[in-house]
C-alpha positions in Angstrom: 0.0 0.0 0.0 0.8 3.5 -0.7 2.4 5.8 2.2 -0.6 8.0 0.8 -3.1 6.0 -0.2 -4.4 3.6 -3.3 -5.1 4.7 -6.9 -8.5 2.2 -5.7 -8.9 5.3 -2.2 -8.6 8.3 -4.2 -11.0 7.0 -7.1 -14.1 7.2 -5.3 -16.5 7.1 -8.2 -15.9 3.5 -8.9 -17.0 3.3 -12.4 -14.0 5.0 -12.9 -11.9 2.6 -12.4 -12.7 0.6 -15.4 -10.8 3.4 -17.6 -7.4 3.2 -15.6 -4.7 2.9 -18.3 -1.3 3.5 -18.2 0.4 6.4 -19.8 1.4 5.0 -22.9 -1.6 3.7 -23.2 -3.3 7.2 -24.0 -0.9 7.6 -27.0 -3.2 6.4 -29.6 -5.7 9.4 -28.5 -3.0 12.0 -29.5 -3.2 13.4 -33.1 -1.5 16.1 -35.1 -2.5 19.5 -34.8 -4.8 18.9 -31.1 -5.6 21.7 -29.0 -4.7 20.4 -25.4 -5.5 22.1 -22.3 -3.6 21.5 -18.8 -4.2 21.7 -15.2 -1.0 23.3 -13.8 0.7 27.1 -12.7 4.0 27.5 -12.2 5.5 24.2 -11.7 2.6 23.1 -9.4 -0.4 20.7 -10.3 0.6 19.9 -13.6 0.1 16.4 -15.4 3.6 14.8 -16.1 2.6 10.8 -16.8 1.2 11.4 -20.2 3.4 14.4 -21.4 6.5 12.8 -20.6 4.8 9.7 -22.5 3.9 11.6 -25.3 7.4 12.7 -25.4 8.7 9.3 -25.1 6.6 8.0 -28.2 7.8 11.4 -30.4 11.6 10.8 -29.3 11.5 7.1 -29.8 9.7 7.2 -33.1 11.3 10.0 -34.7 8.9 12.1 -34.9 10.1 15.6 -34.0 8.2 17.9 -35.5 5.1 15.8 -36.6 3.5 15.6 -33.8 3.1 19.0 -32.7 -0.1 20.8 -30.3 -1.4 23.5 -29.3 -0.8 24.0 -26.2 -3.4 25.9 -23.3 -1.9 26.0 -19.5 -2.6 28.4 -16.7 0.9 29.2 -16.5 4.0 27.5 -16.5 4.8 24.3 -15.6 7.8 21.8 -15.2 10.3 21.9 -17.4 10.6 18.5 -17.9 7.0 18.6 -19.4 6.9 21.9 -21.9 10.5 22.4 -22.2 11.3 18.8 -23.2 8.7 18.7 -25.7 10.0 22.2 -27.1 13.4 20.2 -27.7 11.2 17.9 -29.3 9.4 19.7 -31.0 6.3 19.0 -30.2 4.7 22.7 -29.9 2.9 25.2 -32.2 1.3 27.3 -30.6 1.9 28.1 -26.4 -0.4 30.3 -24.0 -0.2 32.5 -22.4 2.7 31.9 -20.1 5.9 29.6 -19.8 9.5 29.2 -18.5 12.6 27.1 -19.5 15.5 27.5 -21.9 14.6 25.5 -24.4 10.8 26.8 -25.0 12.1 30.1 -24.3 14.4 29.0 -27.9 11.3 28.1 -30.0 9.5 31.2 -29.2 12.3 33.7 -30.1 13.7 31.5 -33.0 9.9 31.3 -34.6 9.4 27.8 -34.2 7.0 28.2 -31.5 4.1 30.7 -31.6 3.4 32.3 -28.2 0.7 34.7 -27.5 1.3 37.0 -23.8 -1.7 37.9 -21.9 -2.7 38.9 -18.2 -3.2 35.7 -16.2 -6.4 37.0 -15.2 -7.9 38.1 -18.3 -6.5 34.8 -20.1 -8.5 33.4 -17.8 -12.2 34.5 -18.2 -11.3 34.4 -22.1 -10.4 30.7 -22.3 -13.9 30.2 -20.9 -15.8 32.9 -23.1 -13.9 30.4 -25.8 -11.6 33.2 -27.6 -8.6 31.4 -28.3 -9.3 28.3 -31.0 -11.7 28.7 -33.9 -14.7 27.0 -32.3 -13.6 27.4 -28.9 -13.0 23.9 -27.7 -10.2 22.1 -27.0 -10.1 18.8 -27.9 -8.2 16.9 -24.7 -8.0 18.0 -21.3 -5.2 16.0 -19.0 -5.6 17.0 -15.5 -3.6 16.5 -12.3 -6.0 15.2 -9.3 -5.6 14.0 -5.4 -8.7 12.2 -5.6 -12.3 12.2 -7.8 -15.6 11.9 -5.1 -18.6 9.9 -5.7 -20.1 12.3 -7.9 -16.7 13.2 -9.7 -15.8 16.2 -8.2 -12.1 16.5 -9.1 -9.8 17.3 -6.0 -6.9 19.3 -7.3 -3.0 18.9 -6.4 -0.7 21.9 -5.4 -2.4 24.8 -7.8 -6.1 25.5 -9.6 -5.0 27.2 -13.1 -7.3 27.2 -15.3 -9.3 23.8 -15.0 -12.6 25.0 -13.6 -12.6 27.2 -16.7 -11.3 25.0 -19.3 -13.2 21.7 -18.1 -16.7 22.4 -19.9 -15.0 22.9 -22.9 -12.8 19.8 -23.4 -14.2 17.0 -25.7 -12.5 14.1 -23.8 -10.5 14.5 -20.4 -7.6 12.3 -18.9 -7.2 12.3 -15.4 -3.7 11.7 -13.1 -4.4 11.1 -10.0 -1.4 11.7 -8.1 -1.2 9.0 -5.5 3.2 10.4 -4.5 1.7 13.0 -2.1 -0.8 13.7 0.0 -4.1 14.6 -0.7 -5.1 18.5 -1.2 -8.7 17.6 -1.0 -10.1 20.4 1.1 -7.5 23.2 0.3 -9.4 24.4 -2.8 -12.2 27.1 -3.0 -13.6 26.4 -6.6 -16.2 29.0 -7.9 -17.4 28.0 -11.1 -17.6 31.3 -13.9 -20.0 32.8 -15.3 -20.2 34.4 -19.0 -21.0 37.9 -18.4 -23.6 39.7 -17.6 -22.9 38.5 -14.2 -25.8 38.9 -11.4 -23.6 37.9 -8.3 -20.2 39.5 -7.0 -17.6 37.4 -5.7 -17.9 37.5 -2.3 -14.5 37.7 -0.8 -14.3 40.0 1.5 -11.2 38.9 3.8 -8.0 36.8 2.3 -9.4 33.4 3.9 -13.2 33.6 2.2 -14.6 31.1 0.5 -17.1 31.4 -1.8 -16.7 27.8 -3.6 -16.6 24.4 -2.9 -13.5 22.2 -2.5 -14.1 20.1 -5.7 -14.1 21.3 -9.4 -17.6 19.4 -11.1 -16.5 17.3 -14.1 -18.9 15.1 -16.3 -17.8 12.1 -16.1 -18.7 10.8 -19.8 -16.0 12.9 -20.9 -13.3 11.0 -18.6 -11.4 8.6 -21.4 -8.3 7.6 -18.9 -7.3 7.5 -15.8 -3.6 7.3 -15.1 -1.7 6.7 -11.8 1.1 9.0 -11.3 4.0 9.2 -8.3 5.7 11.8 -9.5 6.0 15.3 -7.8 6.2 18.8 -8.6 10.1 19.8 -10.0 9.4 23.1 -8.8 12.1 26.2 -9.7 14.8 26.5 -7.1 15.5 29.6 -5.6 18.6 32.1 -5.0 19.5 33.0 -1.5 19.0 36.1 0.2 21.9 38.4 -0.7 22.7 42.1 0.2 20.4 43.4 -2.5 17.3 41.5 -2.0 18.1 42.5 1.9 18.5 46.3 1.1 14.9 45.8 -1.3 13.2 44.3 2.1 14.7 46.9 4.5 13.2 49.8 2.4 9.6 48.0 1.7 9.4 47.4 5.3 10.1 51.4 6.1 8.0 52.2 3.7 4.9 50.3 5.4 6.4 51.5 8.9 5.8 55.3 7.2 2.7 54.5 5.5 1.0 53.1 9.1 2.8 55.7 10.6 0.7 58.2 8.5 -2.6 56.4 8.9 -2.8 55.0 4.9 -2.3 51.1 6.3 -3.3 49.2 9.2 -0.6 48.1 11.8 -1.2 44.8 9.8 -1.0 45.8 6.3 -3.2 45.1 4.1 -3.1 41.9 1.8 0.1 41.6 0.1 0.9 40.0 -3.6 4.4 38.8 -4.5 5.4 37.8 -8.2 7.2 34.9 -9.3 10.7 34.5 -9.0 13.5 34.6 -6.8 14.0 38.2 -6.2 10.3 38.1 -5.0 11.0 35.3 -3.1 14.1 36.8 -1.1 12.1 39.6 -0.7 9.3 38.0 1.0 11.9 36.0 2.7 12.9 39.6 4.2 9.2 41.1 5.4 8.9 37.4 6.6 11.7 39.2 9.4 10.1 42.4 9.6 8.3 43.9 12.3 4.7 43.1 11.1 2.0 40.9 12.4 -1.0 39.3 12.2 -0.4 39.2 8.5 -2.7 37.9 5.3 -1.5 36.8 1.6 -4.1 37.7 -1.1 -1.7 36.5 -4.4 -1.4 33.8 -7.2 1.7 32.1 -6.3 3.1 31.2 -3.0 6.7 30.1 -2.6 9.2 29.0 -0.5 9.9 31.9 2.1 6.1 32.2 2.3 6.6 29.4 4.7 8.7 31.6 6.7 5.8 34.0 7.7 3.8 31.2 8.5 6.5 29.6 10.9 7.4 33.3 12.1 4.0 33.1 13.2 3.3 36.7 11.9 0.8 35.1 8.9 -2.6 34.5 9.3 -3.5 33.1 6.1 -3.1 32.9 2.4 -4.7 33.0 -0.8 -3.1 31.9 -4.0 -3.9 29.8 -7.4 -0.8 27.9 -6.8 1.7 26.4 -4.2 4.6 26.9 -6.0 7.5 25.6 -4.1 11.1 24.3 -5.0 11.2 20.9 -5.5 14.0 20.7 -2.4 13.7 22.0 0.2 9.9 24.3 -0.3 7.8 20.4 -0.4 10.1 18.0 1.7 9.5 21.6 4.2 5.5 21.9 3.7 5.0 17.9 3.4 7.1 17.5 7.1 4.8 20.3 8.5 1.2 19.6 6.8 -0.4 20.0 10.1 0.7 23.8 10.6 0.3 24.6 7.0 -2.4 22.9 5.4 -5.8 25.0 7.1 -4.2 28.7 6.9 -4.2 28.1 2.5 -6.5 28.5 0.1 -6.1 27.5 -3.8 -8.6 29.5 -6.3 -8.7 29.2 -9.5 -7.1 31.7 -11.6 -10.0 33.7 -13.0 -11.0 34.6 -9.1 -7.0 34.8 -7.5 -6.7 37.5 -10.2 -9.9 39.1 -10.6 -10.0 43.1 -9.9 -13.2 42.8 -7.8 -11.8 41.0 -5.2 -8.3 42.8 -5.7 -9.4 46.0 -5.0 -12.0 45.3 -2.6 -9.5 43.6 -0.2 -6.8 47.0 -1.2 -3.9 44.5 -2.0 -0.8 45.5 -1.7 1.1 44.2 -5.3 5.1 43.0 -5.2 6.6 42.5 -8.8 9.7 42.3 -10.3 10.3 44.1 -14.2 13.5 43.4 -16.5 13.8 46.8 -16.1 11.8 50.1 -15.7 12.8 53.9 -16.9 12.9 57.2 -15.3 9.0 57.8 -16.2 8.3 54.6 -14.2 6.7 52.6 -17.3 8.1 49.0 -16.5 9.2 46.0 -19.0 8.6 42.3 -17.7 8.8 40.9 -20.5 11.0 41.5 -23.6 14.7 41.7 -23.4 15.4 44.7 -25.5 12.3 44.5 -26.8 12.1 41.5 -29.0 13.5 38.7 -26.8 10.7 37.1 -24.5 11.4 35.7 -21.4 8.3 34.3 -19.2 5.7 36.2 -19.7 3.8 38.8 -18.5 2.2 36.5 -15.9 0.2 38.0 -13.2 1.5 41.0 -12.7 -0.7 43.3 -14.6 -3.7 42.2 -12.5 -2.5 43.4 -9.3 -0.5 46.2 -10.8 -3.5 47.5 -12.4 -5.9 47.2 -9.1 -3.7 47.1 -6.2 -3.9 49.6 -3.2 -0.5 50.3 -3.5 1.2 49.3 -6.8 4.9 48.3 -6.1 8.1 47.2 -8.2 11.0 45.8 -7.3 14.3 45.2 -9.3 17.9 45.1 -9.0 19.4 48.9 -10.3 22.1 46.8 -12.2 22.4 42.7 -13.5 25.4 41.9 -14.1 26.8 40.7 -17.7 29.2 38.9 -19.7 31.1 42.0 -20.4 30.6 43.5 -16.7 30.9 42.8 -13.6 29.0 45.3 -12.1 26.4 44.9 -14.7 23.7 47.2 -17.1 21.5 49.6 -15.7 17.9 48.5 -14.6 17.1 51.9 -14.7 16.5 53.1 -17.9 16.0 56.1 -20.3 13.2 54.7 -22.4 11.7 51.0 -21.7 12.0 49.3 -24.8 8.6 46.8 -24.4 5.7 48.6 -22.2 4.2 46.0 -20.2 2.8 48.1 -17.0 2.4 52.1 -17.6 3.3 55.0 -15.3 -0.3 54.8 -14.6 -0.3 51.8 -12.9 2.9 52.0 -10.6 3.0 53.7 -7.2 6.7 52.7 -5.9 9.9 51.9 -7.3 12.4 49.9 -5.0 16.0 49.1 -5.8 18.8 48.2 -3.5 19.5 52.1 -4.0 16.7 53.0 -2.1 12.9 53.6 -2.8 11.0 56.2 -4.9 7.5 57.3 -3.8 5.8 58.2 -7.1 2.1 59.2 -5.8 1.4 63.3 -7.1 3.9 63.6 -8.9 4.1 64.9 -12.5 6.8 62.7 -15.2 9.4 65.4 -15.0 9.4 65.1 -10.9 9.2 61.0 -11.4 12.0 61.2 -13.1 14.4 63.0 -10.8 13.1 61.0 -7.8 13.6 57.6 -9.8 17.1 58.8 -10.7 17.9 60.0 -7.3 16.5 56.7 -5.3 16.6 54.2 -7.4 19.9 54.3 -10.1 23.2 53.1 -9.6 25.9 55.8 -9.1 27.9 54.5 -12.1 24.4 55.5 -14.0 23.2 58.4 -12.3 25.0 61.1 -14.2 24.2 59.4 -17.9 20.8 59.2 -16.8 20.3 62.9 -15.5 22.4 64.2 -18.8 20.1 62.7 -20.6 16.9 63.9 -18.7 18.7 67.3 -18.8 19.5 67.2 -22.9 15.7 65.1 -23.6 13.8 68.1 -21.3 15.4 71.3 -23.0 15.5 70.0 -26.6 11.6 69.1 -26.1 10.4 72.2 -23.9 11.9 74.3 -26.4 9.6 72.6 -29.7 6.6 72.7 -27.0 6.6 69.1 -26.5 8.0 68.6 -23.1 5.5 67.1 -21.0 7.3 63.7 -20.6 11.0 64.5 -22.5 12.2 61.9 -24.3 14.6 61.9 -27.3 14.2 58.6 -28.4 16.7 57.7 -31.0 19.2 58.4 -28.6 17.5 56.8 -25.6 17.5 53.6 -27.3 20.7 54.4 -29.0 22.2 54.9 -25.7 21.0 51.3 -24.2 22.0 49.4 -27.0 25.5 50.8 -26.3 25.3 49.8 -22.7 24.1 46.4 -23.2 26.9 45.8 -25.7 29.7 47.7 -24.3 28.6 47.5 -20.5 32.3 48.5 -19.5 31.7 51.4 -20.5 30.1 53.8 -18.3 31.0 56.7 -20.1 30.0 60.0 -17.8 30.8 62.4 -20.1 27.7 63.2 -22.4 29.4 64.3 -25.5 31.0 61.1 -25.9 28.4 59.1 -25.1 26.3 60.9 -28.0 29.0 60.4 -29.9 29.1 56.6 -29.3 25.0 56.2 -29.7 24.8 58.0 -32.9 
């Protein structure tokens, strides 16, 4: 017997059981040119059995580039699902929202076609049916902990987008995931609604429910069920580091001033943190701060959210995934179910990112950009402008309706060519992804820039002053200086900008990051 239970325990609707399969069994359903759809966000809750199947079949037949889908997924998920099968081959089309080296590859190179959206808007649009020409999908494969007697699915470690893809797959497969412990009662499923919608969602505190704990699934539709042991190969994560430190420290004065002044509560209000590891560290840092009786409203939680939790300064948390390294973030929250398990709550994506509930509860939004410029419009995700990374991801939703609207980012990375790195502060942001309408606060390890009031020209000399690099400060102000009285003088200075030379200028730091030239007329000199 299992350590966590039977394939026979977690299969309570026991017709079921007469379409158990094994992976490779589900091959023969699998043609060219398929829209799939996936449970999973982030690494977290995502089928692996049959995707690594599939993959098995296309490597072992040769069939790279024949066998290729459409593939629909909340998110991300683990790389040795969607990346492998990018090496493979294997993928047309990708939404909205990935990660790993080698899909990353596809995308830029062509082979793959990728289409960026906000997580929250993908998805109530996946269920309105906007994204394939009749709006179906023609498998669903879905990660479980158990199906009931009336086959309510029981999710794993995140919602995505299954309770608004389910009604429109033709046939489903199910995994039930019998290598961990059952999430069955951690979900809060509220099924959508095409508009016009006559009831609000009610959440009016982090820890509401509004749902029920299973996602309804007909179970006609069900055409395998497949055992799987394997867990989540969630992202690891960078340590703490001075930077992320110095990010923290001025967050958590910020808050200090900001209760001080009456705009927060002693305990905050909700707070969101993006995806990655500077997130992460910076989490891991208000995890030590002197705040209490905290709540999570967010999409992801990661590893240092278990910090707060055993810091005993969080109350609870909301979030459409439990995205946690593979080692130590599970071994960590599997050893400690007991203190963990009540104080979460999974929702699926179209409610952990809708506005209503965002704004109502006057979250407090965390991200982290590429890079932003002195006018505060940020970039998350195009490298120059034409290399995509991830994704947009979440951050748009919360950036968009947050109570206060916050980004974090190094104010250099460092390069090939330099050590100390190129600027994260920027003349002109190359790719748009979150306007200066939409940002409140911009944090480096520099310091922290207040933006609330104030007009571009004043944004820009407090993002220059807080937030840049001394090696960048004076080719940034120069050029603030040179963009402001060439366009005052034509009567077009509201927000200067010169733009040939601002993107001049950061093509010559990106290749040539050594040199940090301070004086202007040689720097012009080099950009033109």
């Amino acid at each position: 017997m299992s350590e966590f239970g039977t394939l026979e325990s977690r299969v309570r609707r026991k017709s079921l059981l007469s379409k158990v399969m094994k992976a490779a069994d589900t091959i023969p359903l699998f043609k060219a040119g398929m829209n799939l759809a996936w449970s999973g966000f982030t690494p977290a809750g995502y089928p692996k059995e049959v995707p690594i199947a599939l993959a098995d079949h296309v490597e072992a037949n040769n069939l790279q580039g024949k066998l290729k889908f459409n593939l629909f997924i909340g998110a991300s998920v683990g790389a040795e699902t969607e990346d492998r099968w990018a090496t493979l081959d294997m993928i047309d089309r990708r939404w909205p929202y990935q990660t790993g080296k080698n899909i990353a590859a596809g995308i830029n190179a062509g082979r793959i076609r990728m289409g960026d959206k906000h997580l929250g808007h993908y998805a109530q649009d996946i269920s309105y049916g906007f994204y394939t020409e009749n709006g179906r999908y023609d498998i669903g494969i879905i990660e479980v902990s158990a199906i009931t007697e009336d086959c309510g699915l029981a999710l794993t470690t995140s919602c995505g987008i299954v309770a608004e893809m389910i009604n429109l797959c033709d046939k489903i497969i199910i995994e039930v995931n019998t290598g961990q412990p059952s999430f069955e009662g951690m979900h809060d499923i509220h099924m959508q609604q095409k508009p016009p919608r006559r009831a609000p969602f009610l959440i009016t505190a982090a820890d509401s429910r509004i749902g029920t704990p299973y996602v309804p699934c007909d179970p006609d539709k069900i055409v395998a069920i497949v055992e799987s042991k394997r867990r989540d190969k969630g992202r690891a994560f960078a340590e703490m580091d001075d930077t992320s430190d110095a990010i923290a420290g001025h967050i958590m004065d910020f808050f200090a001033h900001e209760v001080k002044r009456g705009r927060l509560p002693e305990n905050l209000l909700p707070l969101q943190s993006g995806v990655g590891s500077i997130a992460n560290a910076v989490v891991g840092g208000l995890a030590k701060g002197p705040f209490s009786n905290l709540s999570v409203y967010t999409e992801v939680l990661q590893d240092t959210m278990l910090d707060f939790f055993d810091g005993g300064n969080l109350r609870c948390a909301s979030s459409c995934s439990l995205s946690l390294s593979e080692n130590p973030g599970f071994p960590r929250f599997f050893d400690n179910w007991e203190k963990y398990f009540s104080k979460i709550t999974l929702r699926p994506l179209s409610i952990a990112n809708a506005p209503e509930p965002i704004r109502r509860l006057g979250v407090i939004a965390m991200n982290t950009p590429v890079e932003f410029d002195i006018y505060a419009h940020a970039n998350s995700t195009l490298v120059g402008g034409t290399r995509m990374i991830n994704g947009l991801g979440g951050s748009g939703d919360f950036l968009r309706n947050g109570y206060l609207k916050i980004m974090h980012s190094p104010s250099v990375r460092p390069s090939k060519t330099d050590p100390l790195g190129i600027t994260c502060v920027v003349p002109k942001a190359p790719h748009v992804d979150h306007t200066e309408h939409d940002l409140d606060v911009l944090v480096t390890e520099q310091g922290l820039a207040d933006l609330r009031g104030l007009a571009p020209k004043d944004r820009a000399k407090k993002i220059i002053e807080k937030c840049a690099h001394p090696e960048y400060k004076p080719i940034l102000t120069d050029y603030f200086e040179m963009a402001k009285k060439e366009t005052i003088a034509k009567g077009v200075g509201h927000e200067p900008q010169l733009f040939d030379r601002a993107f001049k200028m950061q093509l010559n730091l990106a290749q040539n990051g050594t040199m940090r030239i301070k004086n202007w007329d040689i720097k012009i000199d080099l950009c033109e």
